[in-house]
N, C-alpha and C positions, 0 to 999 in steps of 0.2 A: 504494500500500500504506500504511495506516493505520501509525502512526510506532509506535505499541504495538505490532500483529503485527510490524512492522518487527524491533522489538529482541527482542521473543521468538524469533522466526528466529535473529535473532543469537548470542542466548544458547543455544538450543538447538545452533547449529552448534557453540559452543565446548567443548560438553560431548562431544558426537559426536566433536570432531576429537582432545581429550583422550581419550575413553574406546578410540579407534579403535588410539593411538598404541602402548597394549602388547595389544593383540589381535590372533593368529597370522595367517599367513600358511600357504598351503599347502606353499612352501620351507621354513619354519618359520623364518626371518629377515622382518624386519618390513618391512612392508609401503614401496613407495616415498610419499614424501613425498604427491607430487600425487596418486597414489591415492587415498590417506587422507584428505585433502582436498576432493576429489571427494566419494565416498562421505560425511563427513560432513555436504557440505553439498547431497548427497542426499537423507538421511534426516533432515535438516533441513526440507529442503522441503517433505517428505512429511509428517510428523506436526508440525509447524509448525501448519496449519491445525484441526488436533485438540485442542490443549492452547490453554486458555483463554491470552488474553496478560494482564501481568503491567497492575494499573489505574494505576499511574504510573511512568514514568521516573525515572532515579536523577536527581537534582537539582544534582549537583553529582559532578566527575570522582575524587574520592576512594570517593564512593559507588557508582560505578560500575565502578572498580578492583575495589571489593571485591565487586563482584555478580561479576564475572567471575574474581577467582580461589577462588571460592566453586564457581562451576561449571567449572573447573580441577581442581580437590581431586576435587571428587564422581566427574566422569567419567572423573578417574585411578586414586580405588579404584575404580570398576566396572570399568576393563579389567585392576585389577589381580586381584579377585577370578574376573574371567573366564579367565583364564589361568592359574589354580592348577593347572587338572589339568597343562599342561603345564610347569607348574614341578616337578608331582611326577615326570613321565616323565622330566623329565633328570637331575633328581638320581638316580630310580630307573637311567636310563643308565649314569650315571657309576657307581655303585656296585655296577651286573653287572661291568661292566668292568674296575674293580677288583678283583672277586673272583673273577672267569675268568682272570687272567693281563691282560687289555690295558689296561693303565694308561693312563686317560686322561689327556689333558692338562687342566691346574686352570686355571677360569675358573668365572665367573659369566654368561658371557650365552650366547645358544641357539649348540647344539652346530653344527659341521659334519663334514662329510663327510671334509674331510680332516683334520683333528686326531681327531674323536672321532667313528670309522665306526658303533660301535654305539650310543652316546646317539644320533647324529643318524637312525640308522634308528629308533630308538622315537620319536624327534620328530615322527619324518613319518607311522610310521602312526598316532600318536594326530592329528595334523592331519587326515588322509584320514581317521579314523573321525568326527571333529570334525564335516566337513560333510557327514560321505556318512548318520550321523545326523539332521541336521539340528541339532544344536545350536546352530550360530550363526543359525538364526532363534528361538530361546529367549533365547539372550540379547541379539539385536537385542528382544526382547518384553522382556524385563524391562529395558533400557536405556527405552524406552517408558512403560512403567509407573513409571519412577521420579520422571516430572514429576506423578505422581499424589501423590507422597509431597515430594518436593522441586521446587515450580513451578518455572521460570524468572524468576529475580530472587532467589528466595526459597530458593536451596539451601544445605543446610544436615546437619549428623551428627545423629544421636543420643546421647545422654548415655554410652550404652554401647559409641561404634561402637567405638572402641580395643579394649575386652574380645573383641567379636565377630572382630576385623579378627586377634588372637593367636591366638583359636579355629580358625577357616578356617585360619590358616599351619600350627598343629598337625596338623591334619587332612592337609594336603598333603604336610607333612613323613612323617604316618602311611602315609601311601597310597604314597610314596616308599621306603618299608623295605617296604613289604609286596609291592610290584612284584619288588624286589629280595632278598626271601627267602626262596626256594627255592632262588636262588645263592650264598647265605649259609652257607645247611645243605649245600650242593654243595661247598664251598670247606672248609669242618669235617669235612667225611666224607671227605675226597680230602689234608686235612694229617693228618688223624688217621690213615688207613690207612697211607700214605705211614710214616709215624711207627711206625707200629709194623713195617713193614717193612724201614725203617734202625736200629732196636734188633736186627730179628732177624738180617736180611742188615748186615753193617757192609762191605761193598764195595761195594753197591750204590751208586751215586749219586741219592741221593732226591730230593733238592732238583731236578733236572734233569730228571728224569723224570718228578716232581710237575707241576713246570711245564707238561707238553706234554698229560700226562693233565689235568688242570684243566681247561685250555681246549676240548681235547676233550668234553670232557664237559661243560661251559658251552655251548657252540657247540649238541651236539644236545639238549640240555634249552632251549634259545631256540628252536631250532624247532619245538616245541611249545608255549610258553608266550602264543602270540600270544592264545588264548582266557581265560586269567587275567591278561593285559591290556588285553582287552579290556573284560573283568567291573570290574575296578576305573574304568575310565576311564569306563564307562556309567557307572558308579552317581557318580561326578562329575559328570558331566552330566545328570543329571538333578538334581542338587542345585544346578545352577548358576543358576536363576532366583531360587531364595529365598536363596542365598548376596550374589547382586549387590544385594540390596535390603534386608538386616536393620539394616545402618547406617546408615538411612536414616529421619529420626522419621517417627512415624506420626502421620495427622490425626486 
């Protein structure tokens, strides 16, 4: 193997094996190590031979350094941008949860089953709609297409990626309230009736009985919400090819 395709192989694994590093899992916990490993330098192998290699080697290991955490950077936002929708489903999780009575527990990384039973069920069916979609061969396609924009040696942002990179979070964060508000206006209309029920009845116990109607009524408004989560997490994915690629200069 010619030392050029050599390091382009190289360099393309190291972007795969970054970009692979926060892209889901069907458990919705990340993928084991040597999977991701595998697989990166699977799809290494494969479009390796597609993407023109790079006309010189870095000449010295400072330059080299920097080629490779160049292609670090890139393939960590791509699998960060690839994973928005499911950043928005668990914050959207956590904040049904919150507003039906089941307080989840507070964290920042992907939900489980036993701390947070309902984030971690939106986790999984936005996973299973994830591939049974096909999206993850959209964004294996725009992972692909970004040597088009950024060779291998040659990776690199655009002047705006920070503005684009706040926009997408916005966006996520948008689509996170919006999963979660129809149990917003559920949790308003069940304190407010409640409320005006403890002004008129003063024995009743509202706050107790709030409680148990809430989540009742959270519990059968989620078994029907599965089609308005699914609407929003399509129209994610389908954004997800020009989302992983706008920070990216153009030639």
């Amino acid at each position: 193997m010619p030392d050029a395709l050599l390091f382009s192989w190289l360099l393309i694994a190291i972007r795969a094996t970054a970009f692979l590093m926060l892209m889901p899992g069907l458990t919705g916990q990340p993928m084991p190590v040597t999977l991701r490993l595998a697989l990166a330098l699977a799809i290494a192998t494969l479009i390796a031979p597609l993407i023109p290699a790079p006309a010189t080697s870095p000449a010295t290991l400072l330059s080299l350094g920097a080629a490779i955490g160049a292609e670090v950077l890139v393939g960590l936002i791509m699998g960060y941008v690839g994973r928005m929708a499911f950043y928005a489903t668990e914050m959207g999780g956590r904040i049904i949860a919150t507003e039906i009575g089941l307080t989840p527990t507070p964290g920042v990384d992907s939900p489980t089953a036993s701390s947070e039973p309902l984030a971690a069920l939106l986790h999984r069916f936005a996973a299973l709609l994830y591939f049974v979609v096909g999206a993850h061969l959209l964004a294996i396609g725009a992972f692909a297409r970004s040597f088009h924009f950024a060779p291998p040696g040659l990776a690199a942002l655009n002047p705006s990626a920070a503005d684009q990179l706040i926009i997408i979070t916005g966006k996520t964060l948008s689509v996170g309230v919006q999963v979660a508000a129809p149990f917003i206006a559920l949790n308003f209309l069940v304190t407010f009736a409640f409320g005006l029920l403890g002004r008129t009845v003063s024995k009743v116990n509202v706050f107790v009985l709030s409680m148990g109607a809430r989540s009742l009524a959270g519990l059968v408004m989620l078994g029907g919400a599965g089609v308005l989560f699914a609407r929003y997490l399509l129209a994610a994915f389908e954004r997800l090819p020009s989302d992983m690629l706008v920070y990216l200069p153009r030639p």
